[in-house]
N, C-alpha and C positions, 0 to 999 in steps of 0.2 A: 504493500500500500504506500511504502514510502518512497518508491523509486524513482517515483514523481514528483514535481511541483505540486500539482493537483493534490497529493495526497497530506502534503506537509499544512497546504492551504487550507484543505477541509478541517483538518483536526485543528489548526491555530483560530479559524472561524465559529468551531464547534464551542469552545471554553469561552470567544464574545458571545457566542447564541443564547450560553448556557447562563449568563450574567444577566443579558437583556431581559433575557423571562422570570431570573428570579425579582431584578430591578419592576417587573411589571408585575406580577405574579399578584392577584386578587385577592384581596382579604377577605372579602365579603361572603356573609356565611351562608348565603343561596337563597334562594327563595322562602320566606316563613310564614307564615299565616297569623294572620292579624285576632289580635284576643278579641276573644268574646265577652261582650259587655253583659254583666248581671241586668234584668229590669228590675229597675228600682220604682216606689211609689211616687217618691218626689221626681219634678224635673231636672233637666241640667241645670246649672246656675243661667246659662245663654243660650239664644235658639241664634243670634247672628253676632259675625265677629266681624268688625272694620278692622283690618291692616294696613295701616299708613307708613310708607316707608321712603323716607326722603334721604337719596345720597349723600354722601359726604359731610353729614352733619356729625362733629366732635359733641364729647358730652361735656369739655370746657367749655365750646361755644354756648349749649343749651342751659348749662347752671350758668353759666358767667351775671357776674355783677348783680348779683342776689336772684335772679332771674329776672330781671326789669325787662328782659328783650322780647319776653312771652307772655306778657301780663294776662290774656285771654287764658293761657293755659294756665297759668301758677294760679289762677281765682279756681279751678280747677281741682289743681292734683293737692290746694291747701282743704279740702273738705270732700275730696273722694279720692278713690285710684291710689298707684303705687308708683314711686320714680325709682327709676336706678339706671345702671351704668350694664352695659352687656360686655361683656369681654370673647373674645375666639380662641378655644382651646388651643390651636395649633394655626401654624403660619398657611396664610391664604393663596393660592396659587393661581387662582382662575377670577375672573371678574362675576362670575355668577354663583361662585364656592358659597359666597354669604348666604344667599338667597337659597341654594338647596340645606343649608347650615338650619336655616330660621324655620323653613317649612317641612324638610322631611328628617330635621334633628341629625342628619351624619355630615359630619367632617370631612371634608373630601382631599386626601393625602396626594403628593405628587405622582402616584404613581396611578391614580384614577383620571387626574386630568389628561395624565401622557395618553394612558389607552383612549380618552377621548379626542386625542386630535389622529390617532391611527385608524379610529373609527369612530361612527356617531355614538355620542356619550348616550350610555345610557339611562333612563327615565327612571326616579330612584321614587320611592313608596314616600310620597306625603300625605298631610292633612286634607289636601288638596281630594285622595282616593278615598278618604274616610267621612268627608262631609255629604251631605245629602244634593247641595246643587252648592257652587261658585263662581264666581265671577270674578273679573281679572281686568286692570287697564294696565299696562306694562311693554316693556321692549319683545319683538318677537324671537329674542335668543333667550327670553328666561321663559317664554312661552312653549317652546321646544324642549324645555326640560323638564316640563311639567304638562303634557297634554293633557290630564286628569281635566283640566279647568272645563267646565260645563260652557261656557262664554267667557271668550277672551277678547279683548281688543287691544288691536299690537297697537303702541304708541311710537313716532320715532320724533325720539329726542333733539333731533339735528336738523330733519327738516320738516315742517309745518304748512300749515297755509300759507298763502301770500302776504297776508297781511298781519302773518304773527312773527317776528323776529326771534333771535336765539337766545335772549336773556335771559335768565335763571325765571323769573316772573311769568315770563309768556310759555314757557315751557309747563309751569306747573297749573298756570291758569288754562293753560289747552287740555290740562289733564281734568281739570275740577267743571270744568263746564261740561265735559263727557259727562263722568258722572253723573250731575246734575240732569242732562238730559236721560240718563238710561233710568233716574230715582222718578224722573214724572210718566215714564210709561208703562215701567212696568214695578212698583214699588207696591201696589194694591195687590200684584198675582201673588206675594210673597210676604202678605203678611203671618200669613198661618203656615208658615213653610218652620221648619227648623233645622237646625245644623247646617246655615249657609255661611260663607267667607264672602266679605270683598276683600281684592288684596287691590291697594290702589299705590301705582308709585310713582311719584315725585322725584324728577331725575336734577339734577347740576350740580356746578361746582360747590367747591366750600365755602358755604353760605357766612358772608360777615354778619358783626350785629346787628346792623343795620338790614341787612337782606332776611335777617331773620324773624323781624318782625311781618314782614310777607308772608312766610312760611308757617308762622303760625294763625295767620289770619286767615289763609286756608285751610289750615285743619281745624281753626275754630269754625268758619263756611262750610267746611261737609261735614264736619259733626252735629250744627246745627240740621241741616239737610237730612241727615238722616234719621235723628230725632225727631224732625217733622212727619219724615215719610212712615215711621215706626212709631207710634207714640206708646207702645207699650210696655215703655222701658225695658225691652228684653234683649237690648243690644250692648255686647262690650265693645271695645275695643282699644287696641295696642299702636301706639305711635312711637315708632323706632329709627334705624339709619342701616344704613349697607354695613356689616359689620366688619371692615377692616378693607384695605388695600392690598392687591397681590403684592407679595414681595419678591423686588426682583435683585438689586443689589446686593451687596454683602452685609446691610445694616437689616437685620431683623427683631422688628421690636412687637411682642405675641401683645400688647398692654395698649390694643387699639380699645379703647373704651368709646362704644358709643351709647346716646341715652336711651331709655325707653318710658314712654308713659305710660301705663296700663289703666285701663277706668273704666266705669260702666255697669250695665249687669254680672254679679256674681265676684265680681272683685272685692277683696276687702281693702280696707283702709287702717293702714297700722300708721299711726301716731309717735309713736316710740318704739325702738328697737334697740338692744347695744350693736355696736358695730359702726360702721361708716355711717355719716349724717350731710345734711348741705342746708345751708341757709336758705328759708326758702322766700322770705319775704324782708321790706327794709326795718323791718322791726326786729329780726337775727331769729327771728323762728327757725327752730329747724328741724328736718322731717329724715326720719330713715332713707339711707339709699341701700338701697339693695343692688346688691353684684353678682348677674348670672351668666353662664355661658350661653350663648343662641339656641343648642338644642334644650336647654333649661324651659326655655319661651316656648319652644313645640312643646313640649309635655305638658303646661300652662293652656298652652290655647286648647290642645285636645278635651283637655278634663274641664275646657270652660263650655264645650259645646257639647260635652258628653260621649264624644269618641273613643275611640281606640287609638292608641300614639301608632305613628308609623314605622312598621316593622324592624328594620333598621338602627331607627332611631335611639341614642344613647342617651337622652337628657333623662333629668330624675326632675319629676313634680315638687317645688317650691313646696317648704311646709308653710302653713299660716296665710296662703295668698289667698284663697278662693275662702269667699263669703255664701259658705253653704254650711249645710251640717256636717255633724261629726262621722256620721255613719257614709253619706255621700265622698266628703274627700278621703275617709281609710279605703273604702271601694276606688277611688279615682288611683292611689297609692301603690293599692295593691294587682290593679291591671298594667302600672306602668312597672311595677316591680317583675310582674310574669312576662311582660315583653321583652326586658335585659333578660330575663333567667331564659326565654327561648331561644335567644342568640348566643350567649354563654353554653346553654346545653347544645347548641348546633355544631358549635367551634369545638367542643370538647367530644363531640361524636366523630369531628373530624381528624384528631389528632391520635396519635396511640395510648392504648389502655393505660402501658408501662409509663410512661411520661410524664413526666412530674406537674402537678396540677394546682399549681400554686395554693391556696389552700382552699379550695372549692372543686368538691367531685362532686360523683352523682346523689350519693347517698346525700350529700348537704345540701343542694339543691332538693329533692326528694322530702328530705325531714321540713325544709323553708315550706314546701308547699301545706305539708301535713300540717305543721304549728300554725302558719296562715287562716287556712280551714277552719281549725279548732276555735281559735281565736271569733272569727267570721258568725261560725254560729251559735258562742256563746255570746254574742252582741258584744263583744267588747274593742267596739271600734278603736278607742283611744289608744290600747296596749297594739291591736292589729295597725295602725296608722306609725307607731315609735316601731314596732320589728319593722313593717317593708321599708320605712325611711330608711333605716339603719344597715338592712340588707343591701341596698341600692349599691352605694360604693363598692363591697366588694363584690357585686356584679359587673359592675364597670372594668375593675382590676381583672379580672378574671377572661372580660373580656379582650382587653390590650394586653393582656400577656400571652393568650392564645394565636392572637393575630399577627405577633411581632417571634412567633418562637419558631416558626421554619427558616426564616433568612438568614440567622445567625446557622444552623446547621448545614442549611445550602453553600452556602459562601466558603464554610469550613471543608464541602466536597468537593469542590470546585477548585477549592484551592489544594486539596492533595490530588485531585487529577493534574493541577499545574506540576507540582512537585517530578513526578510521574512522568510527566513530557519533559518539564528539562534534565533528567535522568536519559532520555529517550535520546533528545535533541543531543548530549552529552557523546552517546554512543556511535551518532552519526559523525560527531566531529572526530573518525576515527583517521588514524595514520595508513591503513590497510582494513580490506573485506574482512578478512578472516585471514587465521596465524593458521600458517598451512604447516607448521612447525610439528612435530608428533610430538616432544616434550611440550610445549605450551600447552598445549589442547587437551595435554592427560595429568591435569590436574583432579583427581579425586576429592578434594573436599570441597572445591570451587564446585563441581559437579553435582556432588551432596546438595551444598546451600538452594543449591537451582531446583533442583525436586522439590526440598522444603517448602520452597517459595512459591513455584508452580502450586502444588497443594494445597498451603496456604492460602492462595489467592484464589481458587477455587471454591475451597471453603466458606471463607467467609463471603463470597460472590454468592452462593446458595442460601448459607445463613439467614444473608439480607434479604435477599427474591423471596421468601419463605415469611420470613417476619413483613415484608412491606405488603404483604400479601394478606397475608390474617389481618394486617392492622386496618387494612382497605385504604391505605395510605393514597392520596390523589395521584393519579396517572403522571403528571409535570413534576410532582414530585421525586417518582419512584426513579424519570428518567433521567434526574439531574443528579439524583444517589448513587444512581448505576455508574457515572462517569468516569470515577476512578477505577474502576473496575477493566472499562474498556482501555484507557491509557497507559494502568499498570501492566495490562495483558500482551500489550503491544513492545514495553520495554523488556517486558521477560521474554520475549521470545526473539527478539535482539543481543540481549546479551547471553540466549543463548547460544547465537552466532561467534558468540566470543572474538567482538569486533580487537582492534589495537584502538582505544579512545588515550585521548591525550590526556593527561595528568594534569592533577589539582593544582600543581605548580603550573601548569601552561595555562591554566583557567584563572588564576591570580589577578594579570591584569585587567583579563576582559570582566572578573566580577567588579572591581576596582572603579570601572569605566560607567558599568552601571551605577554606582552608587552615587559616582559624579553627577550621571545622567538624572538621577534621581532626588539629588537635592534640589536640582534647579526649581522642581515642582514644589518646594517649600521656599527657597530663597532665588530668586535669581543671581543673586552675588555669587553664590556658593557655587553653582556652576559655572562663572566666569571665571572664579579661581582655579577650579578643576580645568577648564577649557586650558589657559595660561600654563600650566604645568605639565598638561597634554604636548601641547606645542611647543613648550618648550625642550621636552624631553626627546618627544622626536627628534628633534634637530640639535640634539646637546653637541653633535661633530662641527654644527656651525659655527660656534663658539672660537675652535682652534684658529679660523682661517677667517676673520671680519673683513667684510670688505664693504661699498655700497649697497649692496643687494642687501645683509645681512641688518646693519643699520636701518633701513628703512621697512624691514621684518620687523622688529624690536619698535620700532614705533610704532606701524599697527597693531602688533599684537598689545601692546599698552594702551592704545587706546580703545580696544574693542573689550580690553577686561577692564578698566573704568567706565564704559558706557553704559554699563548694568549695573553702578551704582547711582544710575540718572534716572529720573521717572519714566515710566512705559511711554515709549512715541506709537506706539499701535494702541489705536484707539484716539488719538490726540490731532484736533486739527491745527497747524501751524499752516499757514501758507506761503509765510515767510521759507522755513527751512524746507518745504517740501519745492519750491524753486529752486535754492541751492541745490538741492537731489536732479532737479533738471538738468541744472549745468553739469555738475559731476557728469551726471551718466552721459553730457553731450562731449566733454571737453576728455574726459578718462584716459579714449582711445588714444586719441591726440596726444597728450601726456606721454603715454606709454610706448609710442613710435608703431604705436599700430595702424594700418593703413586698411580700407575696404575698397571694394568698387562701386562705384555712381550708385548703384540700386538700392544698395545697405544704407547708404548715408542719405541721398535722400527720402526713404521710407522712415530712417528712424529722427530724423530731421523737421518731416512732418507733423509726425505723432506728438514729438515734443514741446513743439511750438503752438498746436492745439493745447495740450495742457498748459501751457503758458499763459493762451489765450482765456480759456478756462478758468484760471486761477486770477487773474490779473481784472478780466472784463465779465466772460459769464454771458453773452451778451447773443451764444446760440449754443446753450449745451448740448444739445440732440445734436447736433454737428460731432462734437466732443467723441461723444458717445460713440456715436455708428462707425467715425473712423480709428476709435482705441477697439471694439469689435472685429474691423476689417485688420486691422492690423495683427489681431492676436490669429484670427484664420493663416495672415501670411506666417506668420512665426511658427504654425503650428503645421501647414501643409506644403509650404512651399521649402522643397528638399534641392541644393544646389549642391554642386562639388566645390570644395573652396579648401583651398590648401592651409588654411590660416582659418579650420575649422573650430576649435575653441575658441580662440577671440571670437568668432564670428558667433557662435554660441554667448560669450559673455555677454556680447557687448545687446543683442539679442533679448535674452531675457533678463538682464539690467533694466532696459527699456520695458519693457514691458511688465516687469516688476513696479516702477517706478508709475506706471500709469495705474496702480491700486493704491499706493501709498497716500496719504495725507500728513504726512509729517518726514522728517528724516531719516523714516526708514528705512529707504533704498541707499541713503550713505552706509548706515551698518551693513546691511548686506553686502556692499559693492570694498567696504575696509574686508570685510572676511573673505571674499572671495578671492580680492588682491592677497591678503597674509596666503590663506593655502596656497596660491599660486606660486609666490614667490617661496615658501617653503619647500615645495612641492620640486622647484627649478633647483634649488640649491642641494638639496638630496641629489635629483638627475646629476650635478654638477660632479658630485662625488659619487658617481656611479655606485648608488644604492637601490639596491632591489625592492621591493612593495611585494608581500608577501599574503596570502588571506586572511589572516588574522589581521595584520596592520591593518590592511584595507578597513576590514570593517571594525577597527576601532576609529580610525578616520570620519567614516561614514557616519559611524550612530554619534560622536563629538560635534563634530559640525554640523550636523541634521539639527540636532537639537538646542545647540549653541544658536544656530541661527533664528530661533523662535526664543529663545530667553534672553537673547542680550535686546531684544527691542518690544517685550512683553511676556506676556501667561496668555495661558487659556481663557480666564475670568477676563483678560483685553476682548477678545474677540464679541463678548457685550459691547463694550462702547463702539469697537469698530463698524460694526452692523448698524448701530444707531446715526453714524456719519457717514454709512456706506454711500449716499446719493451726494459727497463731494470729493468723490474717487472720480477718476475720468471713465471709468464705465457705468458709472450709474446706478442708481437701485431701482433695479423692477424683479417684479413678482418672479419672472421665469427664470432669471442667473443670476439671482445674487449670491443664493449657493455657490453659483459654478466661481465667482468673486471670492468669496470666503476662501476655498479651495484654495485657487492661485495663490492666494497669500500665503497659504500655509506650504503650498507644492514647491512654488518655484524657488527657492532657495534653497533645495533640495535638491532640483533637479541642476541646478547651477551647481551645485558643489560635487555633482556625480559627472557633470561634462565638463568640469576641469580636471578630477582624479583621469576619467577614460583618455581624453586629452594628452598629458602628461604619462601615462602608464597605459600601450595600450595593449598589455598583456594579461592585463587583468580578466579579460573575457572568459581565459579559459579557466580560474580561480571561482565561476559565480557560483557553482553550486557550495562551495567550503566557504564562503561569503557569506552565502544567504543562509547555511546552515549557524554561522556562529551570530550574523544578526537574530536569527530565530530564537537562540537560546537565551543572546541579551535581553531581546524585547520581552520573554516570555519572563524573564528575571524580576525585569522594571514591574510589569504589570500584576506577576502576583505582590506585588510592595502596596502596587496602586489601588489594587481589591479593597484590601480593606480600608479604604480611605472613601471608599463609594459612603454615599448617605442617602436618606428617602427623607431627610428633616431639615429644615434650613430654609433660605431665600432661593431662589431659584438660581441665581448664577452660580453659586457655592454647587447646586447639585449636579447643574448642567458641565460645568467645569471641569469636575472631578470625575465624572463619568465619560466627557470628550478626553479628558486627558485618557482616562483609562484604555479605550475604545481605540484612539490616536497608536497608543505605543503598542498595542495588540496588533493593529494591522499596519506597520509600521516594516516587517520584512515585505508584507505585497508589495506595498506600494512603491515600495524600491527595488524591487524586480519587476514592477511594470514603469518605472521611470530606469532603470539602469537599462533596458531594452530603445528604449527611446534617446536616452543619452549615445548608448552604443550607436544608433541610427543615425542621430543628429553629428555625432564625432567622431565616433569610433570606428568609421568603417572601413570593408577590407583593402579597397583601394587605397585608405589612406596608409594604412603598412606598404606600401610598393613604393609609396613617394624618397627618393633620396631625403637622408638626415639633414643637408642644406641644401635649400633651393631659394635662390634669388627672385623674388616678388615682385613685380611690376605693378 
């Protein structure tokens, strides 16, 4: 299987496959069925619930300055209803996270929203399924995540009628006049209706104090409104805010507080509370705040219309909120308690018997129901209302530890399948097939260990299929457990070919090389340093014999290990330095006594002066664009013979490097590409050989030197966000293929100066590619465990691209060392005499 490219490539692909799925892999405990509600004599406390939800409202804005800015509402929440602050369990990802957060009570983690942009997200169990009819005025991407709605009207927040503009005001007054028109038509069909929602939302910016008097003057207008159209006081409802902003940078702060009102039918009014408090009037009254998570609020609104919470859903019912009886909220209590114990007993039917079950099994769950009962029909609501409260949390527990307890064991299989492969990868960097020797090959206790191990590996390859089998462990699961099994299966029967692999001593440097490679991923300095020492040690013969060349080495190489103690230029617009990168890449050749013909200079003559153009005036970027496009088609299909094949390669994609940059990034790359050159010449000078191993410490140094001395991975956020003052442009169809370039071509530039320089290297690629294989596989298991599913978004995406990057990181450079060969290495160019005079 491994005699191939093909076969090195599926197994290095298999261990990213194997990550993506645990990275996406579904927590969610399947389908469950919604509790069954007892009938009780009395009613719900609500037959209708208003939902008011105005974006971007803080809960400093809405307390601020004793509340003076809501006076309509503070006359309010001071003789009914409840205020408090909501908080978001965990960091918000998606713009619509809040809003599944509020109505269907779950948290939606990065790995739900990832599977929603690979496919349509799917439609998660709310309040929404459990009300008798609803209605909705809202955007139609939160109406898509909730079809439940009976009647929906999509709103769009950005454009309106003709004669409404975009202002915070006219946006929410288009919303309230809907309303108001659907409360005079049909507001008599649905008096005797019960269990109905409106959810009405209120979109714009972050309302000042001033705009905030607006905003309450509206929800004092549809409250009145609906009081009108209802007069049977049998209407609550909840006035809140989007709860939280996705977080995309490296600041994540979980302590997005926003406020909520609650009032109305069935709410109580608590006066005094210990705990948090807020002034609520100029006289320094002050009133309880209460602080709950969003799915807090779903369990709330359920128990305030007499529903079932949704399925899913993990909030735990507020004690003391709802102004009913005692028998009523220990019943509301105890249905939201059996919904966590449905989901907890689901997850724990999912996992194995033997498994440690943090401290809730079956039997405790089982005894919870039995004592529940008992309690139930000796009428003793109070003591039944104190157990399920008190149950609640370690249902909670019970549930986030079941959910978070395969990825730690996966990650741990995954990563002895790594182990495995660079054992594997180890075996192939051998000196010789096989020791045709008859003393080497009869060794008897080398021969023993192999049986042992064979057996062993069988063993417990059966063990497991046996046990994942009884435990009915999930299919994705069994096949990511299975992994080492196949990897391990594949080194034993390699070594026992009883290859010649090279020794721990000849592995020294190249682990060495990794670890350089892998600081840069925490520091970027730390790789400059390693780089600098790399460099220099290769060429420690140049030291004897200084001369200009060598001098002028020592000066770039010091400047390109100080340029990474400078702020990331990737990401960074300067327009200033990114013209300097003009000249450079125009005037470089020049410099260097290199010479092309008419076509090269002026093609890259033009492109340059466009970007000039671009940067200076701007004044036709679609011009820009179409011809930094045409030009990358020339660079990429137009194949000439040109004896002065490397320059023509530098000086090539310099240029066309230098049309993605926005800052002086193309100076660094065009300093590093100059140092290896001239490094590279001074070696040739002293007739020094390049050997496989050098090679590809070479390769993985400056590969990766070239992306850390001018940023990180977490850059390639800002660069994306500036992407439309690159001179290709940002659109939809290749900003990716943009991205790419940036990351490729200084790669593929430092592969067609080694070819260039060395062109004997071709016959060395498969002992190249096998010892980048073993590096990168090195790097990557380091980088495994650095992955996370928790955090801001960049922090996740980062560390997973980094991860992703250094795994296919031998491809890419056998499908660019192919293309370097193409562009420079070809066989005619070995025929050409060592000096030929240039015209």
């Amino acid at each position: 299987m491994l005699d191939t490219y093909q076969g090195f490539a599926l197994l290095q692909l298999l261990l990213l496959l194997s990550v993506v799925l645990i990275c996406l892999r579904s927590t969610c405990p399947g389908s469950l069925e919604p509790q069954k509600l007892e009938p009780l004599k009395e009613p719900p406390p609500a037959d209708r619930l208003v939902v008011l939800v105005r974006d971007g409202l803080s809960a400093q804005t809405f307390l601020a300055n004793r509340c003076r800015n809501v006076p309509l509402l503070r006359d309010l929440f001071l003789h009914q209803g409840l205020v408090g602050i909501s908080r978001p369990e965990t960091t918000t990802y998606h713009p619509i996270s809040p809003y599944v957060s509020l109505f269907s009570g779950l948290n939606e983690d990065a790995a739900t929203v990832a599977r929603g942009w690979l496919r349509k997200p799917n439609s998660h169990d709310s309040i929404f399924n459990r009300s008798d009819q609803s209605f909705a005025w809202t955007t139609s991407e939160i109406l898509k995540r909730f079809p439940q709605i009976n009647r929906a009207t999509a709103m769009n927040f950005e454009t309106f009628d003709a004669d409404v503009t975009k202002s915070c005001s006219d946006m929410e007054d288009s919303v309230c006049r809907s309303v108001e028109r659907f409360l005079n038509g049909a507001s008599q069909q649905l008096l005797n209706s019960t269990g109905v929602i409106f959810f009405v939302h209120m979109s714009g910016v972050e309302p000042s104090c001033e705009s905030l008097q607006l905003i309450q003057e509206n929800v004092w207008k549809l409250y009145q409104r609906f009081e009108k159209s209802f007069p049977d006081q049998r209407t609550a409802y909840l006035f809140t805010s989007s709860l939280g902003d996705p977080q995309i940078k490296s600041e994540c702060n979980l302590a997005v507080e926003s406020p909520f009102f609650l009032w109305g039918s069935g709410v109580a009014h608590v006066k005094s509370l210990p705990g948090r408090s807020f002034v609520a009037n100029d006289t320094g009254y002050r009133l309880p705040l209460h602080v709950l998570n969003p799915p807090h609020l779903t369990a709330l609104m359920s128990a305030l219309l007499g529903l079932s919470p949704p399925v899913n859903s993990r909030g735990m019912l507020p004690r003391g909120m709802l102004n009913s009886s005692l028998r009523y909220e220990a019943n509301a209590m105890l249905t939201n308690a059996k919904q966590l114990l449905a989901q907890a007993r689901r997850l724990r039917e999912l996992h194995p018997k033997s498994m440690p079950a943090f401290w809730l099994d079956f039997h405790m769950m089982d005894s919870f129901l039995k004592t529940a009962e008992a309690l139930k029909r000796q009428h003793r609501f109070k003591a039944l209302l104190e157990y399920s409260c008190n149950f609640m949390p370690v249902l909670i527990k019970a549930v986030d530890y079941f959910k978070d307890s395969y990825r730690q064991i996966l990650i741990s299989a995954v990563s002895f399948a790594g182990i495995g492969w660079l054992y594997c990868l180890r075996c192939h960097l051998a000196v010789g097939r096989k020791c045709r020797n008859h003393m080497e090959i009869q060794k008897v206790g080398s021969a023993k260990r192999l049986v042992f191990f064979r057996g062993l590996h069988r063993l417990l390859t059966g063990l497991l299929v046996i046990y994942m089998l009884l435990e009915r462990i999930p299919w994705l699961v069994q096949a990511i457990l299975l992994m080492p099994s196949l990897y391990w299966r594949m080194t034993l029967k390699i070594v026992g070919e009883r290859p010649k692999m090279v020794g721990l001593k000849s592995l020294t440097s190249s682990a060495l090389l990794t670890l350089i490679c892998l600081s840069g991923f925490i520091r970027r300095y730390n790789m400059a340093v390693g780089y600098a020492g790399f460099a220099i040690y290769t060429n420690r013969d140049a030291f004897r014999k200084r001369g200009l060349q060598f001098y002028l080495w020592i000066l770039l190489l010091m400047g390109l290990t100080c340029v990474a103690a400078l702020p990331e230029s990737l990401g960074c617009s300067q327009p200033k330095a990114l013209m300097f990168s003009i000249l450079l890449t125009l005037l470089r050749p020049l410099a260097c006594g290199v010479y092309f013909n008419l076509q090269t200079w002026l093609s890259n003559i033009l492109v340059l002066l466009a970007a000039l153009e671009f940067i200076l005036v701007g004044w036709h970027p679609w011009a820009t664009y179409i011809l930094s496009w045409i030009y990358l088609s020339y660079v990429a299909f137009w194949q000439r013979r040109n004896m002065q094949a490397s320059e023509l390669a530098f000086f090539n994609l310099s240029t066309l490097y230098t049309l993605t940059c926005t800052s002086y990034e193309a100076v660094v790359i065009q300093m590093l590409a100059m140092e290896l050159q001239l490094g590279l010449r001074m070696k040739l000078e002293r007739n020094e050989e390049m050997g496989p191993k050098t090679a590809a410490h070479y390769i993985l140094v400056y590969s990766w030197y070239s992306l850390f001395a001018i940023g990180s991975f977490p850059a390639f956020d800002d660069f994306l966000d500036i992407l439309h003052e690159t001179c290709f442009g940002y659109l939809s169809l290749t900003y990716g293929l943009v991205m790419v370039m940036k990351l490729l071509l200084p790669w593929l530039l430092v592969l067609c100066i080694l070819v260039g320089s060395y062109k004997d290297l071709g016959s060395h690629e498969r002992q190249i590619f096998v010892r980048l294989l073993l590096m990168s596989s090195a790097m990557s298991l380091v980088l495994l465990h650095r992955l996370t599913a928790v955090g801001p978004w960049r922090e996740i995406f980062s560390r997973f691209a980094g991860f992703a990057v250094v795994q296919v990181f031998p491809l890419i450079w056998l499908l660019m060392w192919r293309l370097a060969q193409l562009k420079v290495g070809c066989k005619w160019m070995s025929q050409i005499p060592e000096r030929v005079t240039v015209r």
